[in-house]
N, C-alpha and C positions, 0 to 999 in steps of 0.2 A: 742215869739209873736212879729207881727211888732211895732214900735214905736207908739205911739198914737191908737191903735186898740184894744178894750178892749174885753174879752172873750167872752161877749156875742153879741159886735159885729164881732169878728172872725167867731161864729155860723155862724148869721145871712149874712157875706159873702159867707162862705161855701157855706150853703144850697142853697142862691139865684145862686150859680153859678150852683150848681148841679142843680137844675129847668132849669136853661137854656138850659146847654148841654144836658140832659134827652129830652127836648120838640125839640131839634135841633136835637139830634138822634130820637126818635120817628118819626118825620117828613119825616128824609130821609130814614129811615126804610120802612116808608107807599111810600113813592114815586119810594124806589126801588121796595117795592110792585104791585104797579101798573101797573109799565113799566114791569115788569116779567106777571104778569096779560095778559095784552095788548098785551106781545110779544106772550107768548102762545098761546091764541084767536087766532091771526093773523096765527099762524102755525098750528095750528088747521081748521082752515076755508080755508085756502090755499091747504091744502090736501084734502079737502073733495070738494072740486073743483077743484080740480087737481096738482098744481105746488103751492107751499108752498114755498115765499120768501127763501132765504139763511140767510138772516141775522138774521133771529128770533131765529137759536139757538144760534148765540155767544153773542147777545142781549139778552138772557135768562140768560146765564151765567155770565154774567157781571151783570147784575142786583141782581144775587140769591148772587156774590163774594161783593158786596157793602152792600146788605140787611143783610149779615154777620159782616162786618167790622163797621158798623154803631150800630149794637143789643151787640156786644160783651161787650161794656162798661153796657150797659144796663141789661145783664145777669148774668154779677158779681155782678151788685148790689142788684137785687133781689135775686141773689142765686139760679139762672136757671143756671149757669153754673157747670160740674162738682167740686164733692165736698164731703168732707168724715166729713159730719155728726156726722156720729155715733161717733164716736173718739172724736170731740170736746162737742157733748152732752154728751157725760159720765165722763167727767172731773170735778174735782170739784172747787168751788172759783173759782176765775177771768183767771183761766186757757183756760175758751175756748173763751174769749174776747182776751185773750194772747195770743193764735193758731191763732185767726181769724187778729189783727193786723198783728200776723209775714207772714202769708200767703197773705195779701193784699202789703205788703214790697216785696215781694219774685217776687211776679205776677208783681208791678211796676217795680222792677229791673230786670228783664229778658225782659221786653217789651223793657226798657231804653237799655238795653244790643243790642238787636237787631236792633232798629232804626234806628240807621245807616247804615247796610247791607240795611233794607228796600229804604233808601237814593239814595243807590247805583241800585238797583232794579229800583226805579223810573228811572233814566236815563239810565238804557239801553232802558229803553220803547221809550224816546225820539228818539232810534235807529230803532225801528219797528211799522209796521203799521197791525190790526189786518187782516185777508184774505177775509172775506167775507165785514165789515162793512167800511173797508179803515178804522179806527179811531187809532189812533197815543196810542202806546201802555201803554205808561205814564200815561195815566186815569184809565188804567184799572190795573196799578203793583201803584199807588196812593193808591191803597184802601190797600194796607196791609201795606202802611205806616201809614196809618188814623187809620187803626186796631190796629196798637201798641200802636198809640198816643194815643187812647180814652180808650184803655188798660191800658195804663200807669195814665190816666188821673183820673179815675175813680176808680182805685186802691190805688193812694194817698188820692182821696176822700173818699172811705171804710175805710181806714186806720185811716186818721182824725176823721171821724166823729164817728166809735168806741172809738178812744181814749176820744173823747167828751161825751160820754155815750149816741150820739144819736143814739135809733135803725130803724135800717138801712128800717124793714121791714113798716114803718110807715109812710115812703117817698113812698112807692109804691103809683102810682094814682090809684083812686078808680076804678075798673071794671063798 
């Protein structure tokens, strides 16, 4: 524990950070939503009057590749992302709180392992421009660096705050 930070403020940081980045992904979740929304309308109503822009499908795709990169932190934590259950509900005693730290370690460490290929990913982008939108490819090989990071980021957070004995599924916002 850091110097001067006592355990129930360590929570009490967690948690406020998890709220942040949940409402900062959620956010850009609904925005790449929309613009995937928007783009499809447009190429929808473009065909049905004839000549249907060009850009609305790699503007689709880029929005559906962000609206992934941005939900991934967010699907670990609810436990939308795949997951073998059954194994850890049949275990007995602190064994599937055991499974469920060593697998959120495991998910941070492979993301961390990767980052840097995704580094290098990003700058070749800096070398190409997409065909149809002209946009500099670096935005759009961006997102599976951000996919790691909030992979990473949110995987230490799972990992923490089971070890804290907080359950995880209580953090969900209410429907």
């Amino acid at each position: 524990m850091a110097a001067g930070l006592s355990p129930g403020r360590f929570m009490k940081v967690i948690l406020k950070a998890y709220r942040v980045l949940e409402l900062l992904c959620r956010a850009g979740v609904f925005i790449a939503f929309m613009v995937l929304i928007i783009a499809v309308l447009t190429q929808v109503l473009g065909r049905a009057i004839g000549d249907s822009p060009v850009w609305t499908e790699e503007l689709t795709r880029f929005a559906l590749i962000y609206m992934t990169a941005l939900g991934v932190g967010l699907g670990l934590m609810s436990g939308d992302l795949v997951n073998v259950d059954i194994v850890c509900d049949a275990l007995p005693g602190p064994w599937p709180r055991i499974l469920n730290v060593a697998a959120s370690l495991a998910t941070a460490f492979l993301a961390a392992i990767l980052l840097p290929g995704a580094w290098k990913y990003v700058q070749i982008g800096f070398l190409q421009k997409s065909p149809a939108m002209g946009l500099q490819m670096s935005f759009v090989h961006f997102s599976v660096l951000l996919l790691f990071l909030l992979l990473l980021v949110f995987a230490v957070m799972r990992a923490v705050l089971t070890l804290l004995h907080v359950e995880i599924s209580h953090l969900k916002p209410e429907a």
